[in-house]
PQR file with spaces between the fields and no chain letter, atoms N, CA, C, O and H, PARSE charges and radii, in Angstrom:
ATOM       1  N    UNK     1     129.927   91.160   74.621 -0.4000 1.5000
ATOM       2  CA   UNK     1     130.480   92.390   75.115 -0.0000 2.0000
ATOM       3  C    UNK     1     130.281   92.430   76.619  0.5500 1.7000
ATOM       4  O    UNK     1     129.254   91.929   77.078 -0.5500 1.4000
ATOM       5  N    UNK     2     131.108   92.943   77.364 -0.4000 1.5000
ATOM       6  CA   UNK     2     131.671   92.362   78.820 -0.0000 2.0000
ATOM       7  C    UNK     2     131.613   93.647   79.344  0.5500 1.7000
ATOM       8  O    UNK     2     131.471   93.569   80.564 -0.5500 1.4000
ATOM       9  H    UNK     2     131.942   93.350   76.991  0.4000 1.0000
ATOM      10  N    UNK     3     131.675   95.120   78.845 -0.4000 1.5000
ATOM      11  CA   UNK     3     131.993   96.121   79.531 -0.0000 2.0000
ATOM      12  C    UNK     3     131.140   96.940   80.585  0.5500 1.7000
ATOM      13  O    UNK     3     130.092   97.556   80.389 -0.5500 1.4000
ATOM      14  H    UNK     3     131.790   95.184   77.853  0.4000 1.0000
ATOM      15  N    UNK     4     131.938   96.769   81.875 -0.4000 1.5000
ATOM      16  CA   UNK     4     131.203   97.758   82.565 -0.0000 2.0000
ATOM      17  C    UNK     4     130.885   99.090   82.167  0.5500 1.7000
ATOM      18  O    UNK     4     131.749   99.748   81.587 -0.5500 1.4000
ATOM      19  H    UNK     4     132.789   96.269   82.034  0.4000 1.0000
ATOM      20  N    UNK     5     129.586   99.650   82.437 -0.4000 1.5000
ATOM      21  CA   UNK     5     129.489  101.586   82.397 -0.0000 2.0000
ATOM      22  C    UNK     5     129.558  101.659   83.735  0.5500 1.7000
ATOM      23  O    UNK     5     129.002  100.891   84.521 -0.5500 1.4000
ATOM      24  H    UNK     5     128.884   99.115   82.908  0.4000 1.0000
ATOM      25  N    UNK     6     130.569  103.030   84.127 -0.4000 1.5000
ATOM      26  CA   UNK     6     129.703  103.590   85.266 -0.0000 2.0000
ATOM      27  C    UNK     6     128.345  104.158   85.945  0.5500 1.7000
ATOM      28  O    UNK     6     127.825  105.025   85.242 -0.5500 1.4000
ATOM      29  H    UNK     6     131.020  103.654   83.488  0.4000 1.0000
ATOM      30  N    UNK     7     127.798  103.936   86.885 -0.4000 1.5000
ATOM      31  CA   UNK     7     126.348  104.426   87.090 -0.0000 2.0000
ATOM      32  C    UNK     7     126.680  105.283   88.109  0.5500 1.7000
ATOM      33  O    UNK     7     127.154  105.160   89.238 -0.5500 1.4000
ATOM      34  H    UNK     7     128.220  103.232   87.456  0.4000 1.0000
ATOM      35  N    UNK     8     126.311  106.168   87.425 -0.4000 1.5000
ATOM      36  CA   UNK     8     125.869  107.778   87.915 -0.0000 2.0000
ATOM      37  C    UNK     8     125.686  107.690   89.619  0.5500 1.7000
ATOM      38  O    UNK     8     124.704  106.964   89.774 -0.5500 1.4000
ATOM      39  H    UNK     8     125.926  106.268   86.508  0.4000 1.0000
ATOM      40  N    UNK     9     126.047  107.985   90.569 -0.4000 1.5000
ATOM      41  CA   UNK     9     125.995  108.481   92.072 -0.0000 2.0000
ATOM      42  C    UNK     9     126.299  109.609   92.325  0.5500 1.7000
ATOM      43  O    UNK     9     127.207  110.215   91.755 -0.5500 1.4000
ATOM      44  H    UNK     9     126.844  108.575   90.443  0.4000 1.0000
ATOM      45  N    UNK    10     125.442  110.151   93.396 -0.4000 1.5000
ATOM      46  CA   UNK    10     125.551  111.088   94.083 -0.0000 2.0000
ATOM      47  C    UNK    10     125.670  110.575   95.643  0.5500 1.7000
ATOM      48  O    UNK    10     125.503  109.486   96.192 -0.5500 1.4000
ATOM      49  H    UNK    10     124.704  109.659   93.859  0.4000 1.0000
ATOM      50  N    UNK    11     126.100  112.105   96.162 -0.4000 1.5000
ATOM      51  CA   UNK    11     126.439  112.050   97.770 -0.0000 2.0000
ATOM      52  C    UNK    11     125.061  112.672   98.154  0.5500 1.7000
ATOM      53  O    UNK    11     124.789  112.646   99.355 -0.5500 1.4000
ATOM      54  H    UNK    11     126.236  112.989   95.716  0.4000 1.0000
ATOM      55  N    UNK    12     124.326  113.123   97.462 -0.4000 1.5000
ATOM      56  CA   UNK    12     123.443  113.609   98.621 -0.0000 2.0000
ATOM      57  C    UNK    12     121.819  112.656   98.351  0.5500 1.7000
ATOM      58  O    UNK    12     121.539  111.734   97.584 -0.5500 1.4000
ATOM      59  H    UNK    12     124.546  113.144   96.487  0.4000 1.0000
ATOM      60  N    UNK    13     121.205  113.231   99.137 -0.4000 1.5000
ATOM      61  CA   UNK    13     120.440  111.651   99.361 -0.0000 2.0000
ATOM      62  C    UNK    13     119.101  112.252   98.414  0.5500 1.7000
ATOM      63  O    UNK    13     119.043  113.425   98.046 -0.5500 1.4000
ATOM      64  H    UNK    13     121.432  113.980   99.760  0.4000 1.0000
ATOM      65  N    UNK    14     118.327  111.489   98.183 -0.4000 1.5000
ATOM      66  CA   UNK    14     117.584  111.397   97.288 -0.0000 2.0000
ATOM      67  C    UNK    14     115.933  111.927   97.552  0.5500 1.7000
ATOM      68  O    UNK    14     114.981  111.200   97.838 -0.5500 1.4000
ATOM      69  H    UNK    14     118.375  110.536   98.482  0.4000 1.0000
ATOM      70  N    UNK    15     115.927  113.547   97.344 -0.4000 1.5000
ATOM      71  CA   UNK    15     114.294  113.298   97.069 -0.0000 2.0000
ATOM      72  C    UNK    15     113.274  112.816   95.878  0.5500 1.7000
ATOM      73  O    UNK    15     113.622  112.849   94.698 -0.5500 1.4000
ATOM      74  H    UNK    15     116.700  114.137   97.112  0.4000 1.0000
ATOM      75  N    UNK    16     112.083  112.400   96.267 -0.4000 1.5000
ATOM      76  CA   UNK    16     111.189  112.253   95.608 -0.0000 2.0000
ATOM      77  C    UNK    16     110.070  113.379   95.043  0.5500 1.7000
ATOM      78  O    UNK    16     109.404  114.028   95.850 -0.5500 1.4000
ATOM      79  H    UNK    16     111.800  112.373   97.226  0.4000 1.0000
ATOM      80  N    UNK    17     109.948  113.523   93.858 -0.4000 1.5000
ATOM      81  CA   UNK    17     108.617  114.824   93.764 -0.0000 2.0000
ATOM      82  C    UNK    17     107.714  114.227   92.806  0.5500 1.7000
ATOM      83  O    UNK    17     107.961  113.727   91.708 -0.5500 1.4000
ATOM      84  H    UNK    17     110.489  112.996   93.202  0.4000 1.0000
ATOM      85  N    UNK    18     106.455  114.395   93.519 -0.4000 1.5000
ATOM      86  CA   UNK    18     105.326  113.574   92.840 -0.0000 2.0000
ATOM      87  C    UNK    18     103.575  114.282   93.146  0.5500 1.7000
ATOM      88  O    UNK    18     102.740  114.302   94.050 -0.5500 1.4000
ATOM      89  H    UNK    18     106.255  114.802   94.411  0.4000 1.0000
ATOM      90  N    UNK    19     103.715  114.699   91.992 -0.4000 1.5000
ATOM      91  CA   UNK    19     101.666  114.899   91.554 -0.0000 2.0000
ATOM      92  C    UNK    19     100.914  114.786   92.691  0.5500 1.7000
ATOM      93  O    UNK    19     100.617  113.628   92.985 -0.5500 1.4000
ATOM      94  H    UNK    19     104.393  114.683   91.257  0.4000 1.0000
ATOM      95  N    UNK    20     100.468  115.764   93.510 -0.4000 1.5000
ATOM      96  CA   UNK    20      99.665  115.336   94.002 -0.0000 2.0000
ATOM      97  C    UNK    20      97.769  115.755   93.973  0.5500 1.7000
ATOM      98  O    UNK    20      97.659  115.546   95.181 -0.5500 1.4000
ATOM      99  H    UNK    20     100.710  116.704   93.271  0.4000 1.0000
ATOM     100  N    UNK    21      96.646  116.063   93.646 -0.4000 1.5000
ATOM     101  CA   UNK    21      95.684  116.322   93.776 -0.0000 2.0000
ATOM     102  C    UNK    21      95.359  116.655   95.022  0.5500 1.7000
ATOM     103  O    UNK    21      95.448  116.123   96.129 -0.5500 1.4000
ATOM     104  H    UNK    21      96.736  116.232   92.664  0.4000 1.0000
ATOM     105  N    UNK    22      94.844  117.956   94.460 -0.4000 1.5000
ATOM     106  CA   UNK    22      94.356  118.687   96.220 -0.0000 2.0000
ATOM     107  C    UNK    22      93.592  118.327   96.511  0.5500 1.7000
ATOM     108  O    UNK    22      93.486  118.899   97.596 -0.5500 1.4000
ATOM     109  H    UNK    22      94.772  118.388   93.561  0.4000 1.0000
ATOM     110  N    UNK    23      92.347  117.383   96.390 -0.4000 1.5000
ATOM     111  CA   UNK    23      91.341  116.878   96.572 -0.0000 2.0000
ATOM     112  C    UNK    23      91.587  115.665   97.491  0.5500 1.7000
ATOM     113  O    UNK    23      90.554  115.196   97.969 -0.5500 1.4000
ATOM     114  H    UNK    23      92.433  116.918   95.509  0.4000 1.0000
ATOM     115  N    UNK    24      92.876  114.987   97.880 -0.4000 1.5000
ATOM     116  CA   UNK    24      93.283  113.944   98.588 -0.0000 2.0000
ATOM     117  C    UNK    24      94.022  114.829   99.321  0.5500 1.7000
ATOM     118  O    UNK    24      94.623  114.120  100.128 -0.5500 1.4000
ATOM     119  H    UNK    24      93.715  115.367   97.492  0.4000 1.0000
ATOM     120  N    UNK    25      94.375  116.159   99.538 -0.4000 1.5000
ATOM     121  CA   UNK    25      94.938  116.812  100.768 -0.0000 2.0000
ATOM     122  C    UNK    25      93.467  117.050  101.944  0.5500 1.7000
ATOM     123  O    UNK    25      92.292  117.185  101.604 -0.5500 1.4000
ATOM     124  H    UNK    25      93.887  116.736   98.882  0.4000 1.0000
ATOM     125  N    UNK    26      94.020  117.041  103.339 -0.4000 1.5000
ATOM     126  CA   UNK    26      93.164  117.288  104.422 -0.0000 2.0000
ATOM     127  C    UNK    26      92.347  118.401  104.274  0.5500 1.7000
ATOM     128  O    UNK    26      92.971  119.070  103.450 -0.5500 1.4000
ATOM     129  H    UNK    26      94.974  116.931  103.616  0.4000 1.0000
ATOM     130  N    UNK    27      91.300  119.042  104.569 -0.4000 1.5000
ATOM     131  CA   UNK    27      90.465  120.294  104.318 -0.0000 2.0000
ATOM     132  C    UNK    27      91.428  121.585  104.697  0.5500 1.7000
ATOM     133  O    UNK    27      91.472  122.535  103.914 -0.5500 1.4000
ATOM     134  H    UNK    27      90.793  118.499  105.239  0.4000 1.0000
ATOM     135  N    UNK    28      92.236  121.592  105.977 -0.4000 1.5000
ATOM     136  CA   UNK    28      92.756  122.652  106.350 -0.0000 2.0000
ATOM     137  C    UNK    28      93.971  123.441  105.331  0.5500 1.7000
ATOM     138  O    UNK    28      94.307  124.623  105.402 -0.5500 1.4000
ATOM     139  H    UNK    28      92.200  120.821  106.612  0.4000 1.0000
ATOM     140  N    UNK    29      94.485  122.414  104.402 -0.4000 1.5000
ATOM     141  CA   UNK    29      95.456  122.773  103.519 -0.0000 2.0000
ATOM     142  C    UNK    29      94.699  123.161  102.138  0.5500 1.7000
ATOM     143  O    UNK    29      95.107  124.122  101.485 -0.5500 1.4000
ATOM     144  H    UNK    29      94.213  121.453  104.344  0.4000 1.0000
ATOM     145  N    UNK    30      93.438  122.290  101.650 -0.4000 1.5000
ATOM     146  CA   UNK    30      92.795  122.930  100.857 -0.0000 2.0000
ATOM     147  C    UNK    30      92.356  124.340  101.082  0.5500 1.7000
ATOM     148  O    UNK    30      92.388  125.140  100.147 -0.5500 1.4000
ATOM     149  H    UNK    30      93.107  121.510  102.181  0.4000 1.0000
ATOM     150  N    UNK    31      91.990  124.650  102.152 -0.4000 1.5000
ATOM     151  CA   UNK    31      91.761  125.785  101.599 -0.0000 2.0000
ATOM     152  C    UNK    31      92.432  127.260  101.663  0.5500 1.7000
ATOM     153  O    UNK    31      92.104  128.418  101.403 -0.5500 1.4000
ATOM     154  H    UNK    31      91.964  124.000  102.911  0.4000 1.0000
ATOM     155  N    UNK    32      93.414  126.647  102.094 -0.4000 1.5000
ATOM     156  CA   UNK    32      94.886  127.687  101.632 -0.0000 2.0000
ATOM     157  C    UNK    32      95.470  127.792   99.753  0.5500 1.7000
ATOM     158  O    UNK    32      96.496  128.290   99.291 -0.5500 1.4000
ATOM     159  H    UNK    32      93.681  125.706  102.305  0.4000 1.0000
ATOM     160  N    UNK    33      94.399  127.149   99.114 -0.4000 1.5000
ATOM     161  CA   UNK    33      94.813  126.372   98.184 -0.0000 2.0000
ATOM     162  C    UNK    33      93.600  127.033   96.977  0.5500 1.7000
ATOM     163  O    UNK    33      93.832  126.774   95.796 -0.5500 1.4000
ATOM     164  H    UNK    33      93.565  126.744   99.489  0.4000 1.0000
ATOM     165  N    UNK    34      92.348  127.864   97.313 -0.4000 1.5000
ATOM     166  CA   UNK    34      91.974  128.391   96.545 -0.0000 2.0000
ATOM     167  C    UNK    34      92.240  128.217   94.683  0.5500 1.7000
ATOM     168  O    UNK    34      92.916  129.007   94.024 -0.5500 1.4000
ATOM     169  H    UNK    34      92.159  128.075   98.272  0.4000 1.0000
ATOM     170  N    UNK    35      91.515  126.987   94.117 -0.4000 1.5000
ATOM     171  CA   UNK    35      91.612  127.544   92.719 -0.0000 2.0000
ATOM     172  C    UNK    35      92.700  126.354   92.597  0.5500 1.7000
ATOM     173  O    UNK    35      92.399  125.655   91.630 -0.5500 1.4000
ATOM     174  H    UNK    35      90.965  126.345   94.652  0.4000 1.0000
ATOM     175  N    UNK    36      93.822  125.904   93.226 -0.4000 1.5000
ATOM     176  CA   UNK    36      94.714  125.194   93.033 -0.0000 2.0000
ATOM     177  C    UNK    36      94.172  123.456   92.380  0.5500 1.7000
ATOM     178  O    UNK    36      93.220  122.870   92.896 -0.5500 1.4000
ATOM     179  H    UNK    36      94.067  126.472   94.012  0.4000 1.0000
ATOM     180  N    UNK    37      94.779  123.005   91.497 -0.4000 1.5000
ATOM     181  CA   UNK    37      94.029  121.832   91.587 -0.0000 2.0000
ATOM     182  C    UNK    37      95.074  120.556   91.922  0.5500 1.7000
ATOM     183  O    UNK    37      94.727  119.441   92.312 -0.5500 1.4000
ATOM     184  H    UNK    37      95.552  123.481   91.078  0.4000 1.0000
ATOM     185  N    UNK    38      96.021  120.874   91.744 -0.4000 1.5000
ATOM     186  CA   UNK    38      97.433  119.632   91.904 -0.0000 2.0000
ATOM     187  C    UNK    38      98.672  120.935   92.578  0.5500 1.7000
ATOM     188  O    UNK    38      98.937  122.084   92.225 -0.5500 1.4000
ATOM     189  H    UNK    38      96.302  121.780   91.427  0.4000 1.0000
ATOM     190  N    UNK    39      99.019  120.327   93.322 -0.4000 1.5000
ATOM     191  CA   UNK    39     100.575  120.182   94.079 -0.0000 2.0000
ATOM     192  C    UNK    39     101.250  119.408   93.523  0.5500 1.7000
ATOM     193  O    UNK    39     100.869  118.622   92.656 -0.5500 1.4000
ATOM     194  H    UNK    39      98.804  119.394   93.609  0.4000 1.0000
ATOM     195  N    UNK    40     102.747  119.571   94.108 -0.4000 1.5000
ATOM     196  CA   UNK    40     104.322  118.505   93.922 -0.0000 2.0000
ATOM     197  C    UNK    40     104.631  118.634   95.537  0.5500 1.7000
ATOM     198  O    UNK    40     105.064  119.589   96.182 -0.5500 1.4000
ATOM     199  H    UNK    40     103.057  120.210   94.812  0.4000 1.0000
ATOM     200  N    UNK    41     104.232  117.270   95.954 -0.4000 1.5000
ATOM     201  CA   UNK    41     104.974  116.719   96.928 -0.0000 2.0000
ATOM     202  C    UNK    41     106.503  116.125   97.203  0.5500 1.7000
ATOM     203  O    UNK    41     106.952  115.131   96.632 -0.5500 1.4000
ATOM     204  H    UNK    41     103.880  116.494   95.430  0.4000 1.0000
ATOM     205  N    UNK    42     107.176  116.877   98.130 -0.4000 1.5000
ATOM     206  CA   UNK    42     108.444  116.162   97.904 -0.0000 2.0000
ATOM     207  C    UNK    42     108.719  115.160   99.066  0.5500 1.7000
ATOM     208  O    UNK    42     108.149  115.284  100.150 -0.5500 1.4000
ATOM     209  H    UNK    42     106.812  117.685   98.593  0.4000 1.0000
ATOM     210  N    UNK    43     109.415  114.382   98.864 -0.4000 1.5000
ATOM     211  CA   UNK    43     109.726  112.913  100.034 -0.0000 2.0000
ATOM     212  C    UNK    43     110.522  113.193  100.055  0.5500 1.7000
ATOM     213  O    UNK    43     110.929  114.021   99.239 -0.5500 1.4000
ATOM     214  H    UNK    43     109.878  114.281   97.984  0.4000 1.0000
ATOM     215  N    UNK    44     111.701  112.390  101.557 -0.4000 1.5000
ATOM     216  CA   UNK    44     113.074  111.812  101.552 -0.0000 2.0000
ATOM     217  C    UNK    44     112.754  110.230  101.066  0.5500 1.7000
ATOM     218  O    UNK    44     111.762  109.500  101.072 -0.5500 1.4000
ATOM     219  H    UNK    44     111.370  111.718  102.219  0.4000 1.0000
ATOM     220  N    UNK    45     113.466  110.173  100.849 -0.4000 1.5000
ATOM     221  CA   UNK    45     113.893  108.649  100.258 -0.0000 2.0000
ATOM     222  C    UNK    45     113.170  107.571  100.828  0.5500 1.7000
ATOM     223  O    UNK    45     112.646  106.576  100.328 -0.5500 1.4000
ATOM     224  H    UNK    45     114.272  110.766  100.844  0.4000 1.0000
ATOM     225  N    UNK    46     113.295  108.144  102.399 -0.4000 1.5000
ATOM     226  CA   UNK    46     112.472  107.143  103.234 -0.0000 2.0000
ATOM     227  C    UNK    46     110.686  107.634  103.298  0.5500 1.7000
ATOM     228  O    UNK    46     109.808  107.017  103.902 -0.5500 1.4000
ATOM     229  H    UNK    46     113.721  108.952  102.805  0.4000 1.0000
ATOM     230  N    UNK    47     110.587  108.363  102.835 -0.4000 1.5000
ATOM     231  CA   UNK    47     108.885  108.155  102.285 -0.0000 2.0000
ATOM     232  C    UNK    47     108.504  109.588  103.099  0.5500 1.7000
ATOM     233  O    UNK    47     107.355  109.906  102.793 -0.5500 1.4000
ATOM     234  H    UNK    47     111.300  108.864  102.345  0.4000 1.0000
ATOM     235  N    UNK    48     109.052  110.455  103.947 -0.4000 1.5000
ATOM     236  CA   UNK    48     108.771  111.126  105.015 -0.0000 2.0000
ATOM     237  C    UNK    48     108.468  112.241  104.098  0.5500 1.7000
ATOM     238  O    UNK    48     109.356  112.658  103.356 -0.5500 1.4000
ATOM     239  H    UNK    48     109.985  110.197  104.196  0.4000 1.0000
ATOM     240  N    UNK    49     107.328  112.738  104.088 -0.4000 1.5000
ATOM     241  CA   UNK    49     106.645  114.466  103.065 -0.0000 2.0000
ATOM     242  C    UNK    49     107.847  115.666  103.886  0.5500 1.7000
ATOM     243  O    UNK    49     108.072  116.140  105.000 -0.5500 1.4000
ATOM     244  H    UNK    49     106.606  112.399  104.691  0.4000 1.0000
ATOM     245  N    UNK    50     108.197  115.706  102.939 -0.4000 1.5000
ATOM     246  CA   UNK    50     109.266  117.352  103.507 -0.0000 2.0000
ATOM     247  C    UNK    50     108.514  118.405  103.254  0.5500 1.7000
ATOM     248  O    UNK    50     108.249  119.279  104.079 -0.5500 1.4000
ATOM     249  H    UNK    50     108.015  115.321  102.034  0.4000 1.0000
ATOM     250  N    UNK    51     107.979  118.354  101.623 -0.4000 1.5000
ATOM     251  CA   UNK    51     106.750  119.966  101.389 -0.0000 2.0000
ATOM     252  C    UNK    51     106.112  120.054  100.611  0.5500 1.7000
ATOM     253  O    UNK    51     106.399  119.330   99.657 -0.5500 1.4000
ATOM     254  H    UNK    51     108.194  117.644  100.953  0.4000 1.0000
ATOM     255  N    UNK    52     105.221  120.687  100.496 -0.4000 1.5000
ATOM     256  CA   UNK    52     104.134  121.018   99.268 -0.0000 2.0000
ATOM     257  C    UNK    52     104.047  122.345   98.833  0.5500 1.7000
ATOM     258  O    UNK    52     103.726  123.346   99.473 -0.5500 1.4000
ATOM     259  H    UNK    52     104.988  121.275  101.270  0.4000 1.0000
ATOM     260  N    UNK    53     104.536  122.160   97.076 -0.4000 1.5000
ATOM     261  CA   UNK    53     104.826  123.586   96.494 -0.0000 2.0000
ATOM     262  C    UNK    53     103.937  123.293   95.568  0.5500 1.7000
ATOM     263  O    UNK    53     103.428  122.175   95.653 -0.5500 1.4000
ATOM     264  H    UNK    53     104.796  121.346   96.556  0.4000 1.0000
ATOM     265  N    UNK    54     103.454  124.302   94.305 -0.4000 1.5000
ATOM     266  CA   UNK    54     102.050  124.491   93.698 -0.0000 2.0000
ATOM     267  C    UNK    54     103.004  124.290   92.041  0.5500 1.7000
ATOM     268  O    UNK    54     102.396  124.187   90.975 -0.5500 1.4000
ATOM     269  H    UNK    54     103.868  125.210   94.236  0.4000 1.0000
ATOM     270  N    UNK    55     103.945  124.276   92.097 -0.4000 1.5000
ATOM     271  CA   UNK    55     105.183  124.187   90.616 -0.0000 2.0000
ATOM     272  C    UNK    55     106.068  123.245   90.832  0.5500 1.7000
ATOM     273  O    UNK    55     106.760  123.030   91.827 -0.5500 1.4000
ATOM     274  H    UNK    55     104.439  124.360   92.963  0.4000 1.0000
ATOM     275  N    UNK    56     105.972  122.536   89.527 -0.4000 1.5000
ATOM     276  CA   UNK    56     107.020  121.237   89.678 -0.0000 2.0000
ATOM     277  C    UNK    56     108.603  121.943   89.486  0.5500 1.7000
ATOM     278  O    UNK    56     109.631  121.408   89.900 -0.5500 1.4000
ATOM     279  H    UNK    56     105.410  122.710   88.719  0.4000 1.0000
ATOM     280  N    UNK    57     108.560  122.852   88.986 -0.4000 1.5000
ATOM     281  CA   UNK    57     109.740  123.134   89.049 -0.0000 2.0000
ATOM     282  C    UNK    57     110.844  123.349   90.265  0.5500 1.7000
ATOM     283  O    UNK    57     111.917  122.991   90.752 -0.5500 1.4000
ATOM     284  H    UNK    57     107.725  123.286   88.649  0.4000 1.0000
ATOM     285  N    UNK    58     109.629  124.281   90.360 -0.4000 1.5000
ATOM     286  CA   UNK    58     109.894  124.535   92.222 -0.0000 2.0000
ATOM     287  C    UNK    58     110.308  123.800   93.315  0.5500 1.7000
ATOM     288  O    UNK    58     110.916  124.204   94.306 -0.5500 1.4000
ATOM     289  H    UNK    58     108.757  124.572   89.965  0.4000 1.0000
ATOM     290  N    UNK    59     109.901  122.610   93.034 -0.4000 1.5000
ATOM     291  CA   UNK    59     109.856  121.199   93.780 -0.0000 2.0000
ATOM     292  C    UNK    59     111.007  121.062   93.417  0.5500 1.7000
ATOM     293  O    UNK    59     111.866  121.077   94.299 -0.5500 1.4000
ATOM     294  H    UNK    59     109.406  122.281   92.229  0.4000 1.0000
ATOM     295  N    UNK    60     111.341  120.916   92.283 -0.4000 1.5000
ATOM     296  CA   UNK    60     113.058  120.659   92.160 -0.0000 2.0000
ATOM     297  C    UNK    60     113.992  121.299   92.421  0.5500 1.7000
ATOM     298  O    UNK    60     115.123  120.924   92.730 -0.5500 1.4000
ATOM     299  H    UNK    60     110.643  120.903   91.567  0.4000 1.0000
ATOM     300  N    UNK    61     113.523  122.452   92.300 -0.4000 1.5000
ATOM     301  CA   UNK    61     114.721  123.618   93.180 -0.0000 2.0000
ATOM     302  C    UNK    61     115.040  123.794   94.286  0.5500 1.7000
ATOM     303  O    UNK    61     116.155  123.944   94.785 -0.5500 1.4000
ATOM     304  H    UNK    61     112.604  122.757   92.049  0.4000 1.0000
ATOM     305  N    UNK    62     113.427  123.776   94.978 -0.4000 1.5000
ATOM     306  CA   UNK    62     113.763  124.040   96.719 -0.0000 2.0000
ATOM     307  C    UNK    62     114.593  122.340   97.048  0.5500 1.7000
ATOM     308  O    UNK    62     115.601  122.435   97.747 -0.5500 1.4000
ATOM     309  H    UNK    62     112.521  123.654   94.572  0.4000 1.0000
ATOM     310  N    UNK    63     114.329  121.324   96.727 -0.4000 1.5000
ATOM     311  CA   UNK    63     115.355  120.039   97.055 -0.0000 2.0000
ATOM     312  C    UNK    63     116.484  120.271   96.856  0.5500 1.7000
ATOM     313  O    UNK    63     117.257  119.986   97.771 -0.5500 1.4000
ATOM     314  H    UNK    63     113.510  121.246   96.159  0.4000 1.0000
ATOM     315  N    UNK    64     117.048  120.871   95.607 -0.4000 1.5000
ATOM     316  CA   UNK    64     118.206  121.030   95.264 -0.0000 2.0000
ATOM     317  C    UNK    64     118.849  121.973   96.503  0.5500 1.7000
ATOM     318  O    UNK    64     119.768  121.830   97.311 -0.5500 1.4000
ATOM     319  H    UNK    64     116.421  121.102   94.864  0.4000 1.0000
ATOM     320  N    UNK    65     117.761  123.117   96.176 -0.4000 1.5000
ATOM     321  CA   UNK    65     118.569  124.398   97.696 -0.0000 2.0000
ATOM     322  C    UNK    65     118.491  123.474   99.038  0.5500 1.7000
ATOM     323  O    UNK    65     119.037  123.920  100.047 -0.5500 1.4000
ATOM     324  H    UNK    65     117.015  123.233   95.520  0.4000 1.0000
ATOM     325  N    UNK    66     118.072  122.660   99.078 -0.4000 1.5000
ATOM     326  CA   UNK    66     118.463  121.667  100.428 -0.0000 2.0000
ATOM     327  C    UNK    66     118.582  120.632  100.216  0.5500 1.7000
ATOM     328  O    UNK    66     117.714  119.767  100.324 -0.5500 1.4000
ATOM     329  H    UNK    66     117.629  122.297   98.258  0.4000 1.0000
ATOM     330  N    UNK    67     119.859  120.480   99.815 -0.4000 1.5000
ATOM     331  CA   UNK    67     120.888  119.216   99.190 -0.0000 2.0000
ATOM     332  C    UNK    67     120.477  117.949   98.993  0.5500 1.7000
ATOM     333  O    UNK    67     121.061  116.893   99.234 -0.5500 1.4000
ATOM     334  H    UNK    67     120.565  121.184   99.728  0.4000 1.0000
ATOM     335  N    UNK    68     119.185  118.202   98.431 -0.4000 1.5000
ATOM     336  CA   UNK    68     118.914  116.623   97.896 -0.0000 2.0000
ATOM     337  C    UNK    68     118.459  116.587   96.678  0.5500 1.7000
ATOM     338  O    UNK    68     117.871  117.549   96.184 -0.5500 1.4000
ATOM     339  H    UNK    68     118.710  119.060   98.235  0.4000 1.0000
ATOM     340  N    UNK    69     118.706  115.323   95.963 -0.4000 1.5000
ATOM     341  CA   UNK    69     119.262  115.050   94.860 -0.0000 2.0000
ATOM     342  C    UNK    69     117.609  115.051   93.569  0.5500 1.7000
ATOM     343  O    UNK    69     117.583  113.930   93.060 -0.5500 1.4000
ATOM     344  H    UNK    69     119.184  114.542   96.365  0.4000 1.0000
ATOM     345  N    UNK    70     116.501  115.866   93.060 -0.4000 1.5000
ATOM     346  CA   UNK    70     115.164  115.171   93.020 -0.0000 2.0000
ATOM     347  C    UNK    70     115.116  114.412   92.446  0.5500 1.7000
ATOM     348  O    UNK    70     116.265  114.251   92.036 -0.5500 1.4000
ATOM     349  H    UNK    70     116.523  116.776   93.474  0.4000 1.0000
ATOM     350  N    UNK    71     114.104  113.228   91.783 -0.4000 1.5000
ATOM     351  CA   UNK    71     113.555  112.464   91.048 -0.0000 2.0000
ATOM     352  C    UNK    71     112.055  112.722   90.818  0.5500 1.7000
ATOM     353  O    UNK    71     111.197  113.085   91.622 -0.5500 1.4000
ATOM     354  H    UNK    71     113.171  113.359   92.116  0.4000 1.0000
ATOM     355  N    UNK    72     111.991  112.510   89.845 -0.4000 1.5000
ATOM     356  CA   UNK    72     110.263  112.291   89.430 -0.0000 2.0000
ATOM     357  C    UNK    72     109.992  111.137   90.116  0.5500 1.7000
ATOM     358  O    UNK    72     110.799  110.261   90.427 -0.5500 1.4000
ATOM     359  H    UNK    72     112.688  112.214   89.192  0.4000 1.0000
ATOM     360  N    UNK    73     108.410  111.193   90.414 -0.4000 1.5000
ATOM     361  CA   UNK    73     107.727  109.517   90.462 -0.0000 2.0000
ATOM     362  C    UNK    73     106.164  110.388   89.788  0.5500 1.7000
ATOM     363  O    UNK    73     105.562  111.440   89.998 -0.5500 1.4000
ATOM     364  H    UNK    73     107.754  111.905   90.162  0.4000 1.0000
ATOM     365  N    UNK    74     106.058  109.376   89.041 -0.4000 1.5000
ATOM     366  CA   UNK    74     104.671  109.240   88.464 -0.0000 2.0000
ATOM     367  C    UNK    74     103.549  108.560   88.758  0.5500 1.7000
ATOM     368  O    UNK    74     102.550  108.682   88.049 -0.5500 1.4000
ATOM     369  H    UNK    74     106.547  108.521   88.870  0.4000 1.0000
């Protein structure tokens, strides 16, 4: 069987959102962070941290509200 599928593309570019432990964030962000124990970090594609939200969901939304596309990384 020979048949191509199409693979899924998008136009807008690709963030990353991934687990992070507040305990590997710098002191000054911990302690804005009270009680918190993990963040979702989001990337551009090219590795660059855009933000840190306290809900994975969230992480996927605010990317979406600024046109990029999310992915998990584990």
């Amino acid at each position: 069987m020979d048949e191509k599928f199409p693979i899924p593309t998008t136009l807008r570019p690709i963030a990353y959102v991934r687990p992070v432990a507040t305990s590997d964030l710098p002191d000054e962000i911990r302690e804005q962070l009270p009680g918190v124990t993990r963040v979702y970090a989001i990337h551009h594609e090219e590795g660059e941290q855009l933000a840190l939200v306290t809900d994975r969901t969230m992480a996927f939304v605010m990317a979406r509200q600024n046109d990029y596309e999310p992915v998990s990384v584990h």
